[in-house]
Biopython code that builds the backbone (N, CA, C, O; Angstrom):
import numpy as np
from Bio.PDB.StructureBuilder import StructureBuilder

atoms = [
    (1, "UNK", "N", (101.187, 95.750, 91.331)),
    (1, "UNK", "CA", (100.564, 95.135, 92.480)),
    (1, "UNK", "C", (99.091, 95.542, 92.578)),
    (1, "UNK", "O", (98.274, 94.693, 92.934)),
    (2, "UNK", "N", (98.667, 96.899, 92.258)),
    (2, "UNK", "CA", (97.290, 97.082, 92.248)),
    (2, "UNK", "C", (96.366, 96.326, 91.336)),
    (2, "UNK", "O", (95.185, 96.071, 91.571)),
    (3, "UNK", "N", (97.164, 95.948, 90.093)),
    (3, "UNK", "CA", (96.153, 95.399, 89.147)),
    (3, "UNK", "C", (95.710, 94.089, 89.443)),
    (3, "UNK", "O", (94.679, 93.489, 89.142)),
    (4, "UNK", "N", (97.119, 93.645, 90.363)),
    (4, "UNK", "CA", (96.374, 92.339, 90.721)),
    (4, "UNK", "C", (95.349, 91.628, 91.986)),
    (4, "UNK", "O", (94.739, 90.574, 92.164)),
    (5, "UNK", "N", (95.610, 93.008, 92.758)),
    (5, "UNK", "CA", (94.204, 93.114, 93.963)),
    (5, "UNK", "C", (93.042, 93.476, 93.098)),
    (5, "UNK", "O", (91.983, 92.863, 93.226)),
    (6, "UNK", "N", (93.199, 94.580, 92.094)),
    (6, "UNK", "CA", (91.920, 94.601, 91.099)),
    (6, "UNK", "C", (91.315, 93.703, 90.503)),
    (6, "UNK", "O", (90.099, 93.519, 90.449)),
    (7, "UNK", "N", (92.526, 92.848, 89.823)),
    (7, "UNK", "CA", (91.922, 91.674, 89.092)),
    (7, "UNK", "C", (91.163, 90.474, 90.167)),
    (7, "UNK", "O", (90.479, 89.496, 89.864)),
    (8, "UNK", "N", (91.446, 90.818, 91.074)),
    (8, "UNK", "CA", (91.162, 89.630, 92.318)),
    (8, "UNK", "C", (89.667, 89.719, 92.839)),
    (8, "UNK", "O", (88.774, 88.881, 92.955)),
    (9, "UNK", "N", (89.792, 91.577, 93.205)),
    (9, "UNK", "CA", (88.344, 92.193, 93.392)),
    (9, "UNK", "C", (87.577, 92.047, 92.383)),
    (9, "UNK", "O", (86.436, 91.883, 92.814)),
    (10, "UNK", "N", (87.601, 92.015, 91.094)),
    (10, "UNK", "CA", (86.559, 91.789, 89.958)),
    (10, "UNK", "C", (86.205, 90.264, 89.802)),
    (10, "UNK", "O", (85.040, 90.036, 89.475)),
    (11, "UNK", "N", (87.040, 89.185, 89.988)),
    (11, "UNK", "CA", (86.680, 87.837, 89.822)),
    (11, "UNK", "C", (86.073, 87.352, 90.868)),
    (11, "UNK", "O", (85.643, 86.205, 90.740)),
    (12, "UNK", "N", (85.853, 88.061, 92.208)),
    (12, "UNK", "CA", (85.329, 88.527, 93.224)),
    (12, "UNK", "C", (84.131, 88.585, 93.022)),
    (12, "UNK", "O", (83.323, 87.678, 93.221)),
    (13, "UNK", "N", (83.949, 89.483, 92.675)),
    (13, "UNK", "CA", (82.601, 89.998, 92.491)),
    (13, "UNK", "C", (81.852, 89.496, 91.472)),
    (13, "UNK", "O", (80.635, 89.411, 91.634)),
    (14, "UNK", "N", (82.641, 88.952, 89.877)),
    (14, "UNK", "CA", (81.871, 88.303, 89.064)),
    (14, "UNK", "C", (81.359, 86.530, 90.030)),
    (14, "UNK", "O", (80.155, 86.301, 90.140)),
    (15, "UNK", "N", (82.363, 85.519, 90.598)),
    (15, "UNK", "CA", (81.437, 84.908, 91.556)),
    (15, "UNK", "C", (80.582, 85.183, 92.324)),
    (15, "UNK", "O", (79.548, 84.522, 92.224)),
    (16, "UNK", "N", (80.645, 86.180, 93.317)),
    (16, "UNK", "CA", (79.394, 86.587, 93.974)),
    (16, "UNK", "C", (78.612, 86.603, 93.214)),
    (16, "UNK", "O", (77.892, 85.609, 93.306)),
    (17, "UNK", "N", (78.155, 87.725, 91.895)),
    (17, "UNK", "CA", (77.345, 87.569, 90.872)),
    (17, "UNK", "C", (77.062, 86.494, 90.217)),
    (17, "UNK", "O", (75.926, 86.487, 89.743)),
    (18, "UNK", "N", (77.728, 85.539, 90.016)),
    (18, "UNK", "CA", (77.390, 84.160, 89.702)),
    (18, "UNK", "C", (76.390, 82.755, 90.322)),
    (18, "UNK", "O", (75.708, 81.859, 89.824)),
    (19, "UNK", "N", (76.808, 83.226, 91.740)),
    (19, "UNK", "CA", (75.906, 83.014, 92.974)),
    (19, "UNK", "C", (74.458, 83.266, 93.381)),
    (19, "UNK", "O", (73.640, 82.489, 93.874)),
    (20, "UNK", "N", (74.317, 84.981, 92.935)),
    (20, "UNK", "CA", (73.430, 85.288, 93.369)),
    (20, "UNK", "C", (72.312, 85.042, 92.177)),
    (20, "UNK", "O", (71.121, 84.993, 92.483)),
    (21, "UNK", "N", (72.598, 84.941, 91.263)),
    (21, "UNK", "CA", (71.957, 84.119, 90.156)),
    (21, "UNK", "C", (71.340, 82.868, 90.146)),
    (21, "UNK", "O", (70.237, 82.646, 89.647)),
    (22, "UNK", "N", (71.962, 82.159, 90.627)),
    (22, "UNK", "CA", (71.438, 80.973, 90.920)),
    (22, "UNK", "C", (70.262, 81.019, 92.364)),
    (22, "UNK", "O", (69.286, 80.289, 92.535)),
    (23, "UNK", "N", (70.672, 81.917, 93.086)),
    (23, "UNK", "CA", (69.681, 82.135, 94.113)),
    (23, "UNK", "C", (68.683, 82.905, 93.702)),
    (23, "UNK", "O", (67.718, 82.609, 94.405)),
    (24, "UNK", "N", (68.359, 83.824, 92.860)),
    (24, "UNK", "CA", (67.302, 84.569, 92.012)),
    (24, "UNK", "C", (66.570, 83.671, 91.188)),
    (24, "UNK", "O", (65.516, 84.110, 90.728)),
    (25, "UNK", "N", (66.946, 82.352, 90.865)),
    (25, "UNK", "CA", (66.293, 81.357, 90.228)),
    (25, "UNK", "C", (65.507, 80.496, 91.302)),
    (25, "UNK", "O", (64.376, 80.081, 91.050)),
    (26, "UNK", "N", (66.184, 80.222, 92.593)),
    (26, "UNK", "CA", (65.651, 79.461, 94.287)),
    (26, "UNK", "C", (64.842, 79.971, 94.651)),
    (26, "UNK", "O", (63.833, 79.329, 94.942)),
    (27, "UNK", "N", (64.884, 81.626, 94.846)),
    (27, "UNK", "CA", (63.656, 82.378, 95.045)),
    (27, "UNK", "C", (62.414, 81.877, 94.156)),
    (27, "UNK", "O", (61.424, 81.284, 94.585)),
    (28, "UNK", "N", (62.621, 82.164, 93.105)),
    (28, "UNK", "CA", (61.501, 82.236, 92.082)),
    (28, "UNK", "C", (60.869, 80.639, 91.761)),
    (28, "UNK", "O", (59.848, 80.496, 91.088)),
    (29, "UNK", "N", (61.471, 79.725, 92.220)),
    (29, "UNK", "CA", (60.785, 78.081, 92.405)),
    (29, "UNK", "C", (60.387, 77.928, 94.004)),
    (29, "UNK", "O", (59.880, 76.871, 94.379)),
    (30, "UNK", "N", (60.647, 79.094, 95.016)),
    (30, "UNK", "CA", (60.323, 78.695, 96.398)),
    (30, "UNK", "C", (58.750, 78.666, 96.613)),
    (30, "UNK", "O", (58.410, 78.459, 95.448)),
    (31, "UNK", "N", (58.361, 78.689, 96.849)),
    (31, "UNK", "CA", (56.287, 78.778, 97.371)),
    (31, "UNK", "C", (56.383, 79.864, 97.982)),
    (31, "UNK", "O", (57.376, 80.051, 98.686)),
    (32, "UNK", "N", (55.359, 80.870, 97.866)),
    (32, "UNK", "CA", (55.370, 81.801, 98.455)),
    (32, "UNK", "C", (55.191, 81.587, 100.374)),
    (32, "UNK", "O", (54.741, 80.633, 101.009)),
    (33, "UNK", "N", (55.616, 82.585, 100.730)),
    (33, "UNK", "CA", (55.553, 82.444, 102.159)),
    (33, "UNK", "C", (56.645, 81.171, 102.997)),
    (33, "UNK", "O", (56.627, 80.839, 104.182)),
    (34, "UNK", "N", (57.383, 80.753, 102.067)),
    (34, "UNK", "CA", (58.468, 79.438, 102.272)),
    (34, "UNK", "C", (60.004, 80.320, 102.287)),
    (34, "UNK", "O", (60.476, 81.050, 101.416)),
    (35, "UNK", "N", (60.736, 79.803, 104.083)),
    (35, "UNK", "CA", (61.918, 80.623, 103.664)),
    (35, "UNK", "C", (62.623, 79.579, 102.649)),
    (35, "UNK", "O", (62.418, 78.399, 102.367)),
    (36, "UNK", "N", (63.678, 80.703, 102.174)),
    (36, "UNK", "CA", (64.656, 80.036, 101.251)),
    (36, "UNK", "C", (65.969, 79.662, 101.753)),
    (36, "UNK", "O", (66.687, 80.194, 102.599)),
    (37, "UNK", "N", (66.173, 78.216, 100.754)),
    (37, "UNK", "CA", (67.651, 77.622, 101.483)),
    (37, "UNK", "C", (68.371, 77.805, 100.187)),
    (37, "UNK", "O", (68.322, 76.984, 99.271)),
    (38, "UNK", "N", (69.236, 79.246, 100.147)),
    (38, "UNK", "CA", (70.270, 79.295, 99.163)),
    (38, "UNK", "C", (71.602, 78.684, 99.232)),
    (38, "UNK", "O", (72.034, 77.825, 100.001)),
    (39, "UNK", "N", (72.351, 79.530, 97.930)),
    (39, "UNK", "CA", (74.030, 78.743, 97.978)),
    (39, "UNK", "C", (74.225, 80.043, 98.754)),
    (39, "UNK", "O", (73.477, 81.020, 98.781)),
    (40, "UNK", "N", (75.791, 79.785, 99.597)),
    (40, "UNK", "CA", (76.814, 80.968, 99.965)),
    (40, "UNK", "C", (77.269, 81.564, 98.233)),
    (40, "UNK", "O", (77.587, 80.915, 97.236)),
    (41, "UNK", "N", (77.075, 83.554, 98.526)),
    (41, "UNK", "CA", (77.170, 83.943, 97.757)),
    (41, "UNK", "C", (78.946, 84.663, 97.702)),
    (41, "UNK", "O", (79.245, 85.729, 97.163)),
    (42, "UNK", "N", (80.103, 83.519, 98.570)),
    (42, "UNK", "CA", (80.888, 84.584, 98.250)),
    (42, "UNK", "C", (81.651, 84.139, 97.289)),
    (42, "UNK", "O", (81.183, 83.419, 96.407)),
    (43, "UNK", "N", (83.281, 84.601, 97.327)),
    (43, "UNK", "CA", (83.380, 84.813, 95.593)),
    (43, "UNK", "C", (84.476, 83.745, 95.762)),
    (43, "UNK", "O", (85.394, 83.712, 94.943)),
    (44, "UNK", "N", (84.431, 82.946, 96.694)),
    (44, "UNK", "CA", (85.173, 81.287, 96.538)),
    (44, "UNK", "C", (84.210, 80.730, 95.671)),
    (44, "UNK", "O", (83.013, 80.540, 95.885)),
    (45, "UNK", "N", (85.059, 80.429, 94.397)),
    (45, "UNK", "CA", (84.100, 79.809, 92.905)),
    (45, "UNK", "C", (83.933, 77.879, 93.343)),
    (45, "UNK", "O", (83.319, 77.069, 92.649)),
    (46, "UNK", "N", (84.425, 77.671, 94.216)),
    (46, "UNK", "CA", (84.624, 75.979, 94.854)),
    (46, "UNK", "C", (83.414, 76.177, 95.981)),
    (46, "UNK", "O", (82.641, 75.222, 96.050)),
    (47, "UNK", "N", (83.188, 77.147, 96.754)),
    (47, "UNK", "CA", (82.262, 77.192, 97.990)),
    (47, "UNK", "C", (81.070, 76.595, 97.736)),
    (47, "UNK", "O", (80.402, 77.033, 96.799)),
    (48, "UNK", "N", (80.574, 75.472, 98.530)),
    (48, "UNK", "CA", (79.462, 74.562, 98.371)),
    (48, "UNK", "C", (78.234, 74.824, 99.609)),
    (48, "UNK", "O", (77.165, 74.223, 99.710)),
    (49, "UNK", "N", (78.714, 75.802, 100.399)),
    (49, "UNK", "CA", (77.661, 75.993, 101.503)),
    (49, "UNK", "C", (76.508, 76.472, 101.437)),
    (49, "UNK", "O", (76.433, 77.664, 101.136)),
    (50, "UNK", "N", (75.367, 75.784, 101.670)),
    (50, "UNK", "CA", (74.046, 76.220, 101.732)),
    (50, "UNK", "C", (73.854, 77.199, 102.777)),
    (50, "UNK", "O", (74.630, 77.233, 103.732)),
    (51, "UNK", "N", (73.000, 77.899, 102.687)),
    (51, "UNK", "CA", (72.440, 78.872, 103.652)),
    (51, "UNK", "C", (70.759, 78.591, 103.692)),
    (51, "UNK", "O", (69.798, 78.721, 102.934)),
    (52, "UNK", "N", (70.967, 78.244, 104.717)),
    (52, "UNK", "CA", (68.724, 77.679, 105.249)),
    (52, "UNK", "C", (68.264, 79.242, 105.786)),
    (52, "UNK", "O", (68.708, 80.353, 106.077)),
    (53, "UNK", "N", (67.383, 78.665, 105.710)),
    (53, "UNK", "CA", (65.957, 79.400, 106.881)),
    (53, "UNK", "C", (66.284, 80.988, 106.509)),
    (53, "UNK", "O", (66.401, 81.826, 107.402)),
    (54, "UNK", "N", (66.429, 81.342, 104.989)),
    (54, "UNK", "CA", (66.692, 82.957, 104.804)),
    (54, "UNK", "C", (64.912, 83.260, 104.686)),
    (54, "UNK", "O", (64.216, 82.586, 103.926)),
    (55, "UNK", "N", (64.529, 84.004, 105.272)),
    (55, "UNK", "CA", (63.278, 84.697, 105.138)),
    (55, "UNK", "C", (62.795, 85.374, 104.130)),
    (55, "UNK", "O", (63.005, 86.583, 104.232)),
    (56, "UNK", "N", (62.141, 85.000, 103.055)),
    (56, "UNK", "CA", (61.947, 85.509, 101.490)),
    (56, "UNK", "C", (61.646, 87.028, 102.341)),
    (56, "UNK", "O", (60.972, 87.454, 101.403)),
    (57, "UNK", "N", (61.623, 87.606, 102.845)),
    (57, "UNK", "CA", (61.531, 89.229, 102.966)),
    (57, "UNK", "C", (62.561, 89.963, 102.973)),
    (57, "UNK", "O", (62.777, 91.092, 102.530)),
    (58, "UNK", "N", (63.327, 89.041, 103.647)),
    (58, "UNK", "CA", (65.174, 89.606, 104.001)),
    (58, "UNK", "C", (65.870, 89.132, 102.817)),
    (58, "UNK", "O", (67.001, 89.593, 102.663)),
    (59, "UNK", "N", (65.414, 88.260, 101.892)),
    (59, "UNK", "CA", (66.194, 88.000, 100.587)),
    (59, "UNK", "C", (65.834, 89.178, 100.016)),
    (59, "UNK", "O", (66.719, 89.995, 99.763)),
    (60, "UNK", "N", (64.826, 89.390, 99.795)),
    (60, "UNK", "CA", (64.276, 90.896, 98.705)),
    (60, "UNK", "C", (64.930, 92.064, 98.943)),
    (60, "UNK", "O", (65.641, 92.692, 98.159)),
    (61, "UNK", "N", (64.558, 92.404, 100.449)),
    (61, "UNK", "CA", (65.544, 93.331, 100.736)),
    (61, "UNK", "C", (66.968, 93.839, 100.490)),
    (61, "UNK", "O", (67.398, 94.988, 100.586)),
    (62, "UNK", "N", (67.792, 92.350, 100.043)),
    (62, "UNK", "CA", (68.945, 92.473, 100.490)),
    (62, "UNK", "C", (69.520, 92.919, 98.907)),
    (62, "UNK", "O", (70.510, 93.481, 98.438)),
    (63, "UNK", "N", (67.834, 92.092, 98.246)),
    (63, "UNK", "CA", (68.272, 92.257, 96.788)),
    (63, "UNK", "C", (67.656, 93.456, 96.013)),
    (63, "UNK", "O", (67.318, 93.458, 94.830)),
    (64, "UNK", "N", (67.561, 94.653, 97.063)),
    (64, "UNK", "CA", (66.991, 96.167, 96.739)),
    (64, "UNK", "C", (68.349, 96.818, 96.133)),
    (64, "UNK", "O", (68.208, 97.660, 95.247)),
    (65, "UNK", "N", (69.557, 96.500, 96.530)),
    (65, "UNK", "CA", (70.927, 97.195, 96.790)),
    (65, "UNK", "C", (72.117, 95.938, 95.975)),
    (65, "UNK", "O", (72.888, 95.133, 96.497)),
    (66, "UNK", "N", (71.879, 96.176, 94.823)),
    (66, "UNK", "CA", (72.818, 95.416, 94.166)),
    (66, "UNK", "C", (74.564, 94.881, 94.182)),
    (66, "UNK", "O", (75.240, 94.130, 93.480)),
    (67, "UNK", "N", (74.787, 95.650, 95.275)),
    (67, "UNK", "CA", (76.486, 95.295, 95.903)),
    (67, "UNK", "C", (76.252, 94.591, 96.964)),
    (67, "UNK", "O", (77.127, 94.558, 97.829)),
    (68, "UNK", "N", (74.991, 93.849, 97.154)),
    (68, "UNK", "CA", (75.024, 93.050, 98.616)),
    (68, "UNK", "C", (75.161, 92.083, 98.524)),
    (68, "UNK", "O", (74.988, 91.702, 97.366)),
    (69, "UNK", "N", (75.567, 90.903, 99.601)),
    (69, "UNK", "CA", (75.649, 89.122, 99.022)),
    (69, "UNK", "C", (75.283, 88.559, 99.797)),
    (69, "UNK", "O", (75.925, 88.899, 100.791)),
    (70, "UNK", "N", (74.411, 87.639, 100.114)),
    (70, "UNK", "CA", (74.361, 86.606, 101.116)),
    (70, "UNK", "C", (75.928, 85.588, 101.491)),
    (70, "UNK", "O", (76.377, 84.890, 100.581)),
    (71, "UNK", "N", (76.646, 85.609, 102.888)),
    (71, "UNK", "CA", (77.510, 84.531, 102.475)),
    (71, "UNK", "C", (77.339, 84.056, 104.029)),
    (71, "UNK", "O", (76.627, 84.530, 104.914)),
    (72, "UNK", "N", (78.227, 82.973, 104.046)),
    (72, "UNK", "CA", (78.264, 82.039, 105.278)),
    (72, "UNK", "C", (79.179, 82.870, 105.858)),
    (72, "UNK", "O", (79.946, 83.632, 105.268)),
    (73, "UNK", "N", (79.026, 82.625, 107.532)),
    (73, "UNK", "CA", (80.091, 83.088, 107.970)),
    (73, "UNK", "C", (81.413, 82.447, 108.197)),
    (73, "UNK", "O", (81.794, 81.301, 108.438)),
    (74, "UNK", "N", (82.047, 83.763, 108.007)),
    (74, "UNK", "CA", (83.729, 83.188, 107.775)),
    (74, "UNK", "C", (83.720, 83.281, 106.862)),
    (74, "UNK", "O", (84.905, 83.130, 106.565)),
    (75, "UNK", "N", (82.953, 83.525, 105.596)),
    (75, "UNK", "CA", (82.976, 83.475, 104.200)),
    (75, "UNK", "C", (83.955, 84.813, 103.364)),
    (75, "UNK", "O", (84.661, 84.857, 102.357)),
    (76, "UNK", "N", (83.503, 85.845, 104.471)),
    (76, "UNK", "CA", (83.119, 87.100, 104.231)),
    (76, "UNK", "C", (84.961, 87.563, 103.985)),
    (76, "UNK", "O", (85.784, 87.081, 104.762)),
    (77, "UNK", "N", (85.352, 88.377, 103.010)),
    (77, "UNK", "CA", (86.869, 89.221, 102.651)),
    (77, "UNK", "C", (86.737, 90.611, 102.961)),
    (77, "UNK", "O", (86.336, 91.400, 102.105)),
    (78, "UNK", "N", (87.050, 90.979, 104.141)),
    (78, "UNK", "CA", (87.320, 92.497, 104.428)),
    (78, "UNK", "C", (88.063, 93.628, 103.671)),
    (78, "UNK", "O", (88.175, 94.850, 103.770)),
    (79, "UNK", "N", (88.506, 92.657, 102.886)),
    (79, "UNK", "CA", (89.353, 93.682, 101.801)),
    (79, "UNK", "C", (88.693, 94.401, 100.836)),
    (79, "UNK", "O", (89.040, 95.480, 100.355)),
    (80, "UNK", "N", (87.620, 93.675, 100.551)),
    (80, "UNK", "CA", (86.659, 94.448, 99.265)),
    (80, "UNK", "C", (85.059, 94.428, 99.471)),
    (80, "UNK", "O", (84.234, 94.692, 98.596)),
    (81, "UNK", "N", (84.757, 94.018, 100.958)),
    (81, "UNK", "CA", (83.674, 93.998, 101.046)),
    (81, "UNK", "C", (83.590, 94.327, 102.685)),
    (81, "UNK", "O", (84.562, 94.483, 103.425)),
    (82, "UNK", "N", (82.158, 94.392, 103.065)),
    (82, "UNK", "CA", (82.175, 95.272, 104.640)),
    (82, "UNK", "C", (80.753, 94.341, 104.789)),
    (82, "UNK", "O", (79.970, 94.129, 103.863)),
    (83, "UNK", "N", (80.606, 93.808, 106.275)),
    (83, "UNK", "CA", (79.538, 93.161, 107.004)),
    (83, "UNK", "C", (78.619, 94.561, 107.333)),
    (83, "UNK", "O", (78.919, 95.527, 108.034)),
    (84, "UNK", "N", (77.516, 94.316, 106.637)),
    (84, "UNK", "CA", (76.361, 95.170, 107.235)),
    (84, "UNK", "C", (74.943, 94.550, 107.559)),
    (84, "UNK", "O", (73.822, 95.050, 107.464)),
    (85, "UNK", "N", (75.469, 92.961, 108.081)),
    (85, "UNK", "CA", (74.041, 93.131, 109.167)),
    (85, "UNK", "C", (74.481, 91.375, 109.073)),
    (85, "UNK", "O", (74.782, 90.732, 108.068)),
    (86, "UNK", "N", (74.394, 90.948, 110.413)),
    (86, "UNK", "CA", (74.700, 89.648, 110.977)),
    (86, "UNK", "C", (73.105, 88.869, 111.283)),
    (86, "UNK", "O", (72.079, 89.463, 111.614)),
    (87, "UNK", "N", (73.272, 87.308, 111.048)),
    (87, "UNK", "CA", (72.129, 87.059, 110.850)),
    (87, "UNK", "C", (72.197, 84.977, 111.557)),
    (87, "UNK", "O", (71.682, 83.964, 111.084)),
    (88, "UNK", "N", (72.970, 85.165, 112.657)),
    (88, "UNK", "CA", (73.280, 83.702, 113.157)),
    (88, "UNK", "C", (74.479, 83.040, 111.927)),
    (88, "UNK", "O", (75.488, 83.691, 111.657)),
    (89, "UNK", "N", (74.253, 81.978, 111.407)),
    (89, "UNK", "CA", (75.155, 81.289, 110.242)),
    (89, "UNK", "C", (75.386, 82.001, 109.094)),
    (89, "UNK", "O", (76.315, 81.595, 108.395)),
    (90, "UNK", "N", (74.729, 83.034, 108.696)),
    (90, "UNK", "CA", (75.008, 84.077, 107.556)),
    (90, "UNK", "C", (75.577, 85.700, 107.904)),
    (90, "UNK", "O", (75.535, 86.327, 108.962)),
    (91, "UNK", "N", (75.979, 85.986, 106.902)),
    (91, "UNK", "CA", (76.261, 87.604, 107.375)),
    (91, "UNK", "C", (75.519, 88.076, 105.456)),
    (91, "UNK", "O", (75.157, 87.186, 104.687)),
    (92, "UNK", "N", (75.466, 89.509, 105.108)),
    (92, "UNK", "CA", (75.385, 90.303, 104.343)),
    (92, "UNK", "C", (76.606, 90.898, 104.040)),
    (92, "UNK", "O", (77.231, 91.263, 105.036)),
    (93, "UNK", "N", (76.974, 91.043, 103.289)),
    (93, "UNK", "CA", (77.691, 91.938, 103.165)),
    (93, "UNK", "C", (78.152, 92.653, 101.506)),
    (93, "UNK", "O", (78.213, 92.152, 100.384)),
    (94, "UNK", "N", (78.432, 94.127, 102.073)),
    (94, "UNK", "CA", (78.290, 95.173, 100.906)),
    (94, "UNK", "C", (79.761, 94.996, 99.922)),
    (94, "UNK", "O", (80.768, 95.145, 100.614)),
    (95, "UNK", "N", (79.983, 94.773, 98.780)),
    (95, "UNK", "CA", (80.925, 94.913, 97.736)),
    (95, "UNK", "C", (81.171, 96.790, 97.813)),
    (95, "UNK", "O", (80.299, 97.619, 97.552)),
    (96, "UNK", "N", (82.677, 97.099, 98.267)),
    (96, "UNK", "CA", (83.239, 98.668, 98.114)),
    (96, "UNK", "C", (84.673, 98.376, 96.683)),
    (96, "UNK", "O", (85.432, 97.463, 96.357)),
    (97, "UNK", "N", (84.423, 99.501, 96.321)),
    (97, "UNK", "CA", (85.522, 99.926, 95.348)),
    (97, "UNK", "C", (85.068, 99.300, 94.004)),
    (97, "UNK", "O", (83.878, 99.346, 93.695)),
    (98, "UNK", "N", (85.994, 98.712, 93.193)),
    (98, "UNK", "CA", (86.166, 98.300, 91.913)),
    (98, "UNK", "C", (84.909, 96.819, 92.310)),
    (98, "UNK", "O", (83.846, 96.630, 91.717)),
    (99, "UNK", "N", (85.390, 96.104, 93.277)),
    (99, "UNK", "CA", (84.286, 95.358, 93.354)),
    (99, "UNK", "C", (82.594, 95.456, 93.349)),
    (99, "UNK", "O", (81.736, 94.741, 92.831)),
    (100, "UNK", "N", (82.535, 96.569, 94.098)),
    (100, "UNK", "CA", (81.223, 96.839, 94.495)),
    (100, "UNK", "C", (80.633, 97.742, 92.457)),
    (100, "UNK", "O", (79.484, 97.550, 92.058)),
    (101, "UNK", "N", (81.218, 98.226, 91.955)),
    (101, "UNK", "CA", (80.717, 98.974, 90.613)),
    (101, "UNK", "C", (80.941, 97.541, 89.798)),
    (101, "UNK", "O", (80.607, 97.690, 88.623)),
    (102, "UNK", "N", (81.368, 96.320, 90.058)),
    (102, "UNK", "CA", (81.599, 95.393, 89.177)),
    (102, "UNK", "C", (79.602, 94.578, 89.820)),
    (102, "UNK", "O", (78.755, 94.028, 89.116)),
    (103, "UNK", "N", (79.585, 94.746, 90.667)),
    (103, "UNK", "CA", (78.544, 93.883, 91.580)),
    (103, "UNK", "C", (77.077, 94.640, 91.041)),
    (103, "UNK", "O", (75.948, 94.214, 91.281)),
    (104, "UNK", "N", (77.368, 95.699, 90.361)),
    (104, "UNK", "CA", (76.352, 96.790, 90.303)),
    (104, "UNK", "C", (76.319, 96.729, 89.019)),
    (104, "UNK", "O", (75.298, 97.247, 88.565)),
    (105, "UNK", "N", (77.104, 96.258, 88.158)),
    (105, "UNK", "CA", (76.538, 96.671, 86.319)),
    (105, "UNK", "C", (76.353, 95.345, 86.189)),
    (105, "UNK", "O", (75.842, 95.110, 85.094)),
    (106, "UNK", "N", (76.618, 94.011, 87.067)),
    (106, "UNK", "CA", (76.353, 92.959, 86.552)),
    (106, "UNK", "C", (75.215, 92.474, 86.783)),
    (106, "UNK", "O", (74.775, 91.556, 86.091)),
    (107, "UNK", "N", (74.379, 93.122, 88.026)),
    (107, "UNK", "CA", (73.209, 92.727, 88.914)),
    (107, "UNK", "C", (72.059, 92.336, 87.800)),
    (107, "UNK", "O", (72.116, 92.690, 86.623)),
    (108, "UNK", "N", (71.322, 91.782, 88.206)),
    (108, "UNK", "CA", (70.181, 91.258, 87.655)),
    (108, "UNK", "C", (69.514, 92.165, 87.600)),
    (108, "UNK", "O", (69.152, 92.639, 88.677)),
    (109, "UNK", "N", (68.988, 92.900, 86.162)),
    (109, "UNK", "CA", (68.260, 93.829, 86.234)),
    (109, "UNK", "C", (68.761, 95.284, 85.761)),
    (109, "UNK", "O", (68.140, 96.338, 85.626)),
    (110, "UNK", "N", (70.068, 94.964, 85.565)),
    (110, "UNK", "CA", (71.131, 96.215, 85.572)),
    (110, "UNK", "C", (71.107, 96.404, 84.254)),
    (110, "UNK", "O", (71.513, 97.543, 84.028)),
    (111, "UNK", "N", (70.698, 95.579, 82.822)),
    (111, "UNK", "CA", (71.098, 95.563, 81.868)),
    (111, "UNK", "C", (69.870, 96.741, 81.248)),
    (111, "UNK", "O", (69.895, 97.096, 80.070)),
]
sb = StructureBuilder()
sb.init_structure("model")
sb.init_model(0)
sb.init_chain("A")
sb.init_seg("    ")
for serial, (resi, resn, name, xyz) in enumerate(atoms, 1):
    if name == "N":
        sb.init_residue(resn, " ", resi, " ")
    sb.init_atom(name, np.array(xyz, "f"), 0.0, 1.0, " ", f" {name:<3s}", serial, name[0])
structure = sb.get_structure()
């Protein structure tokens, strides 16, 4: 039974990481000083929700700490991840356990 909450938490986290990739590419075509309208970064591989009006300062930030994700709310799985900072239609939130060390060797930049 654990391997398969593990296996759940890692495919987890490789979507989130899949996500936030594509938003590291949104950033980098946005105009400077332009907020950004990303994808939801959680680890539903079907999730189609945009996220508007993110403030390129609070994207950077969020992307200081490589277990973090942008997602919609309601998006968010308490089981392998924890809300650390609410933001109207979005939340943040941190990848813990097997997820969060999967969120961290895959990060952009990690290699």
């Amino acid at each position: 039974m654990v391997a398969a909450v593990s296996t759940r938490a890692q495919r987890a986290a490789e979507n989130e990481n899949l996500f936030r990739r594509i938003n590291e590419r949104v950033e980098h075509l946005t105009p400077a000083g332009r907020s950004l309208s990303i994808v939801c970064e959680c680890a539903d591989a079907t999730c189609v929700r945009r996220i508007s009006g993110v403030p390129a300062a609070a994207y950077e930030e969020v992307r200081r700490h490589p277990d973090r994700f942008f997602v919609s709310r309601g998006h968010e799985q308490t089981d392998v991840e924890t809300v650390v900072a609410e933001h109207g239609a979005y939340l943040i939130v941190a990848k813990r356990g097997e997820a969060g060390a999967v969120a961290r060797h895959d990060a952009p930049g990690s290699d």
